[in-house]
N, C-alpha and C positions, 0 to 999 in steps of 0.2 A: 197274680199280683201286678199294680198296675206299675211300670217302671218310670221311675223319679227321673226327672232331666233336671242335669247339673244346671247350677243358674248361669254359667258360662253358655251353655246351649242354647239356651230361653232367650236371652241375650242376642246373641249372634243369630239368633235365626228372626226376629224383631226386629235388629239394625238392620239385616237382609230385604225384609218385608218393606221397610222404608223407603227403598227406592223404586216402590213401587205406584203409578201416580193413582191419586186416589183410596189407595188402599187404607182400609180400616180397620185397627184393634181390635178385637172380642177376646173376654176367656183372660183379661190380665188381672184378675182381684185374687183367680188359682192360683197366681205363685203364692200366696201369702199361707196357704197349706203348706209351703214346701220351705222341709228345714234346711236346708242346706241354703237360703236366702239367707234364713236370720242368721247362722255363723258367719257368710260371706260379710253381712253388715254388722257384726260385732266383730270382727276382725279390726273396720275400720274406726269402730265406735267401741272400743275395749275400756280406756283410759276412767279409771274410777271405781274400775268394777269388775275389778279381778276374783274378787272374792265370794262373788254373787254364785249363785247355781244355774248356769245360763240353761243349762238343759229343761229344768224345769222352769225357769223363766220364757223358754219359748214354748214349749209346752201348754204352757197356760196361755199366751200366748196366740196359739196358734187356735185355741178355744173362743179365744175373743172373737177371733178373726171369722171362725168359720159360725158366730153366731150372729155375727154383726154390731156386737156390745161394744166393742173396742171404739174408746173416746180416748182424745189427745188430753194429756193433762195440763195446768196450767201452772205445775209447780216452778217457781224461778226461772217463767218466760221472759222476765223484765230484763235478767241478766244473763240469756242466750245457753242459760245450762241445762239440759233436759233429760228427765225422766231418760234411765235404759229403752223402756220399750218404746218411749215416742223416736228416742235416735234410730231404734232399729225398724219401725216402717216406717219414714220419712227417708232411710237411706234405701229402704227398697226400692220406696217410692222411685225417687230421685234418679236409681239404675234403669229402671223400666224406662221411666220417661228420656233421660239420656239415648237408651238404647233406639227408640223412637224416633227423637228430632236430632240428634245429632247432628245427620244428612239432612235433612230439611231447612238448616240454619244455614243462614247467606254467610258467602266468604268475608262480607263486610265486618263479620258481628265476631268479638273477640273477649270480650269480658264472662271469667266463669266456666270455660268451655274445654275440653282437651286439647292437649297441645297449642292453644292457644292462650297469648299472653299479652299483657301490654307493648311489649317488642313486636309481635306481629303487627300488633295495629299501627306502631310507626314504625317499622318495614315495607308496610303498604302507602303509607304517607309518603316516604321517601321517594315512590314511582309517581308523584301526583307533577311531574314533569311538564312544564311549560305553563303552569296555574298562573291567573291575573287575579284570582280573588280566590278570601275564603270564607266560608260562615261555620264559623266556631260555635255549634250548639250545646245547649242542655237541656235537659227534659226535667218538669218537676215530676220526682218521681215517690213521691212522698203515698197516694192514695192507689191503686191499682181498682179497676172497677171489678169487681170481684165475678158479678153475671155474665162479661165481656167474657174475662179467661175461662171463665165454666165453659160457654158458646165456643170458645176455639178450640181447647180442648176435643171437645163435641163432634167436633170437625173430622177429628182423625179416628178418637176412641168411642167404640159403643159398647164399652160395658157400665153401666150404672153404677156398681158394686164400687168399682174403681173412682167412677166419678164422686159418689158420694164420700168417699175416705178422703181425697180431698175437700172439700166440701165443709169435712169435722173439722178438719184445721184450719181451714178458714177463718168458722163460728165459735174455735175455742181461742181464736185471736192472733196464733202465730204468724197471720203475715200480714197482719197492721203494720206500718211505718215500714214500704219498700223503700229503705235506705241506700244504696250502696256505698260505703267505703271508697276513703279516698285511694289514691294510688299506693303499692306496698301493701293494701290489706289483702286478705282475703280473703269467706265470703262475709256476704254482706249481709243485715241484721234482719232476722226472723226465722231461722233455723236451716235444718240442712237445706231442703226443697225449695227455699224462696227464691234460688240463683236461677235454678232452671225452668222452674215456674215464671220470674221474669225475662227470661231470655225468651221464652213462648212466646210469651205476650209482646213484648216488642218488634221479634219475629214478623210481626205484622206492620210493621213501621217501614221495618229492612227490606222487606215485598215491596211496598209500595214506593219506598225511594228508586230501587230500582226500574221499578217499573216507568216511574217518572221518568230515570236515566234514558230509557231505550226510544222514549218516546220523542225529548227533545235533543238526542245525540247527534242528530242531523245539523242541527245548528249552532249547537254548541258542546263542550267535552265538559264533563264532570265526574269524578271521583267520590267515593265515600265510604266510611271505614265510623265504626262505631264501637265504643268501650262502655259498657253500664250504658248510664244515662246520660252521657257525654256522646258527638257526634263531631266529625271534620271534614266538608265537602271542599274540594277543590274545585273550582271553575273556570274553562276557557273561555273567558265573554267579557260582559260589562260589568257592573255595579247594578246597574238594571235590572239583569239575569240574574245575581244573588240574591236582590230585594224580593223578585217573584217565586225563586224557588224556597226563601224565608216565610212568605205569604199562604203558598201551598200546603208547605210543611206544618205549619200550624193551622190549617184549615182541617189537613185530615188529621193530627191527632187531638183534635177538641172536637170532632165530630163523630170520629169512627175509633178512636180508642180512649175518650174522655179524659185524656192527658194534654197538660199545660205545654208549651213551650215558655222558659224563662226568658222574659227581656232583657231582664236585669245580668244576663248570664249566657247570651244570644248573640254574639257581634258577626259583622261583615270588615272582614279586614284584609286593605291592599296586600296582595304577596311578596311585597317589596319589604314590607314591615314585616315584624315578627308576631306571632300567635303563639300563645302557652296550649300547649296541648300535653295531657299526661305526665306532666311535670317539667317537656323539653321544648325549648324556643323554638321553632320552626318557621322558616322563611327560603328565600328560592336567590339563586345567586348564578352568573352565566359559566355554566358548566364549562368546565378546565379544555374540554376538547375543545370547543368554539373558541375560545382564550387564546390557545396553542395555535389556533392558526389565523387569528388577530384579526376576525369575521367583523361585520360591521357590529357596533352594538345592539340598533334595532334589529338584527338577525338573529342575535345569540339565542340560544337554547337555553332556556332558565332553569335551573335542578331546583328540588324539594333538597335542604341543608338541617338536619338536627343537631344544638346545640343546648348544652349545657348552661341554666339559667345562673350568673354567678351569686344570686341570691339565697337559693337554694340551699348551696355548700355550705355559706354564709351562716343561714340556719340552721343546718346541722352543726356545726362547731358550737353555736350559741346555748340548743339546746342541751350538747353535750356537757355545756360548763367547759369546755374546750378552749374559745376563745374569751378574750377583753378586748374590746375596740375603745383607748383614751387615748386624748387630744394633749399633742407637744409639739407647743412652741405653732400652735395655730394649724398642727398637719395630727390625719389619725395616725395611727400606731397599732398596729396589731401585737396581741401580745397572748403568748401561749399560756396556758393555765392549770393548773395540778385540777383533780378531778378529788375534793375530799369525799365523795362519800364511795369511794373506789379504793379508801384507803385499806379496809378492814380484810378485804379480798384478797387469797394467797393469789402468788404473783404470776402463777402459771391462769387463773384465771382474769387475773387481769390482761396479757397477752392476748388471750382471744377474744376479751371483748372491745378493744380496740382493734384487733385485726375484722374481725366481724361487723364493725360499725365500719372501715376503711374498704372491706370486701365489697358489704352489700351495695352502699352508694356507688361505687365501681359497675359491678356487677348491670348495674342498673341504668345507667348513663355510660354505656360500651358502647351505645351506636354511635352517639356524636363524633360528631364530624372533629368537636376542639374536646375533645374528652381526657386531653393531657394537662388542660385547667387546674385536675384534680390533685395533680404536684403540690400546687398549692394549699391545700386542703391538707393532703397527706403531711407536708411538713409542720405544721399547727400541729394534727394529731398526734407524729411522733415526736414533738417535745411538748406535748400537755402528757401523753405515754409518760417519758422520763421524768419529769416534775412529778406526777403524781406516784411514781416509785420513790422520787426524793423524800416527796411531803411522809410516805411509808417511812421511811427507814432514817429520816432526819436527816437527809446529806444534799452532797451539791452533785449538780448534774452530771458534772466529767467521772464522779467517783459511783455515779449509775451509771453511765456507758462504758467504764471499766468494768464494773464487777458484770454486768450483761452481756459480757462482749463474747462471740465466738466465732474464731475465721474471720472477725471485722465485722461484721455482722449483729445486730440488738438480738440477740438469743435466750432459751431458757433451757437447763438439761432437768429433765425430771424421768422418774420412776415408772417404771411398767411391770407387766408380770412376766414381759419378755425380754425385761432388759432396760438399761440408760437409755432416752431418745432425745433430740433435741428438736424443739420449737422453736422457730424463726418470727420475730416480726415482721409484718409485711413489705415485699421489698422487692417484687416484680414488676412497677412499671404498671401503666396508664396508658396502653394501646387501645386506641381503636380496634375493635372486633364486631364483626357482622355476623358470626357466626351462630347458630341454632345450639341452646343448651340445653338439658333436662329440668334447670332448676328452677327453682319456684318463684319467677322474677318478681310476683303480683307480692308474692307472701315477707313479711321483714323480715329481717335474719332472729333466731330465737337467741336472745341477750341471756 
């Protein structure tokens, strides 16, 4: 009997083969024979369907598979929900090919990836040290030439069997409108496989920027770091030098990956100024050591600076129903606000969904440089917090910070099966931190 390899094996001995140059695929449509694939991907893809018979759903399954009858369905594609068995080969899918190009993807490219996250890609920003210019890109990433990524594909993998399974989902529509998601989401729309499927396919962008790198590094420095369809080159030169390497850029992706660069969405901007990138102001400022030792200014060493846009915050308060900005006496007024439709929510869950809204924006804006902004922010919240326990319970604020109070502190003591615990309102502090997390910085906190 022929012995089964764990999908951990299949795996790791694939990511292996990968750094191997030129090597080719064969023989990947066999895992779709092997069960221990579909529990792996219903593991991750369980949610809804508890109750189903997955054994004999793979089973049959796996019939499909090895007759070659298995079509993607089109049930509730519109609204990103899918058929069991389409989650469970698309998440196969998605392993194999991870396990494939992982290694093959530039250190520039950070959207959708392991351990890779919007913070790495302004990490990498942050070293763009000495920058005179930037060109802030977007790619319209709306249509994918469908023939293009078959042909790259093609490149690596020779098995057909494989080729055509993609191929079904292509023609049964799932990856129409390569959308991606703004910042905070994430993946992005057209099922599980469209993430790494696009990362392939750009893949080819990321080569050839580089490659441009190496070629005119002689005479000038450039940088670049790519999230989705967003891009942020740094350049040591002129205005000149960004205009041509703007000109290139869209040369090769309207020729050789039949993708737009947006104008409208496209700029060249001094580093003196600021650029929005991923949600943070970024601009270059003379680094504290040149300062310290009172260098000339045309000498100074200019740093990449990430900052907290105060707009941003702004709208988050707004959207939360959080804030009131009205006019007294001809100046604004900020003004804290009860949150009525938070009313209904016992209060232990109210606690965490303001701690969770005060987290994740934290969480997310740690690198900045002025990341203590968010004081301000935080203080809105926790008296729109207490207003809206008032607006609960009919009373006035000081008589919520009483009955909330523990050790000084806006607390809640609630019940466990191990005992009284008590729940803190947020109250740690707005440091700057640089430091590498596990958590899901792309993804929103689950409200």
């Amino acid at each position: 009997m022929r012995h089964i390899r764990t999908p951990k094996a299949v795996l790791d001995s694939l990511e292996k083969e990968a750094l191997k140059e030129n090597y080719h695929y064969e023989r990947l449509y066999r895992n779709f024979y092997n069960k221990e694939f579909y529990y792996m991907a219903y593991k991750l893809n369980k949610e809804g369907n508890a109750a189903e018979d997955i054994d004999v759903a793979i089973e049959n399954l796996i019939e499909k598979m090895r007759a070659e009858s298995y079509q993607p369905s089109l049930v509730k594609k519109s609204s990103g929900i899918y058929l069991l068995e389409d989650r469970l080969i698309q998440e196969i899918i998605r392993s194999l090919l991870e396990a494939i190009y992982e290694r093959k993807f530039s250190n520039s490219s950070h959207s959708f990836r392991v351990k890779r996250t919007c913070h790495t890609a302004l990490q990498q920003i942050s070293n763009y040290n000495g920058v005179k210019w930037y060109l802030d890109g977007n790619i319209k990433f709306y249509n994918l030439d469908h023939h293009i990524l078959i042909n790259i594909l093609r490149k690596t993998i020779k098995d057909e069997k494989f080729i055509n399974l993609i191929w079904k989902f292509i023609k049964a529509g799932y990856l129409e409108d390569w959308v991606f998601n703004k910042t905070y989401s994430g993946s992005p729309k057209g099922g599980i496989i469209s993430s790494i499927l696009a990362n392939i396919y750009l893949n080819e962008f990321d080569k050839y920027v580089e490659e441009y790198i190496n070629k005119v590094n002689l005479e000038q420095r450039i940088s670049y770091t790519r999230y989705a369809n967003s891009f942020l080159i740094g350049i040591i030169g002129s205005k000149e030098d960004a205009k041509a390497i703007k000109s290139n850029l869209k040369i090769y992706l309207e020729n050789n990956l039949k993708l737009e660069l947006s104008e409208e969405k496209t700029f060249i901007t001094y580093a003196e100024n600021k650029v929005r990138f991923l949600g943070y102001n970024i601009s270059v400022e003379n680094s504290s050591k040149a300062a310290l030792y009172k260098m000339d200014n045309k000498k100074l060493q200019k740093s990449v600076v990430l900052r907290v846009p105060q707009e941003i915050w702004i709208k988050k308060l707004k959207e939360y129903n959080a804030l009131k900005i009205v006019m007294k006496n001809g100046k604004e007024e900020w003004v804290s606000c009860h949150r009525t439709y938070l009313k209904d929510n016992d209060d232990l869950a109210i606690f965490k969904r303001y701690n969770a809204e005060i987290k994740g924006l934290y969480n997310y804006y740690r690198l900045a440089k002025d990341v203590s902004v968010l004081n301000k922010f935080y203080h809105i919240m926790r008296y729109s917090f207490i207003k809206t326990l008032g607006n609960k319970y009919k009373t006035s604020v000081p008589k919520i910070i009483q009955k909330f109070n523990i050790d000084g502190n806006l607390a809640i003591r609630y019940e466990t099966k191990k005992g009284t615990k008590i729940y803190y309102f947020y109250n740690e502090g707005f440091k700057r931190n640089l430091k590498k997390s596990d958590e899901e910085i792309d993804n929103q906190p689950n409200l």
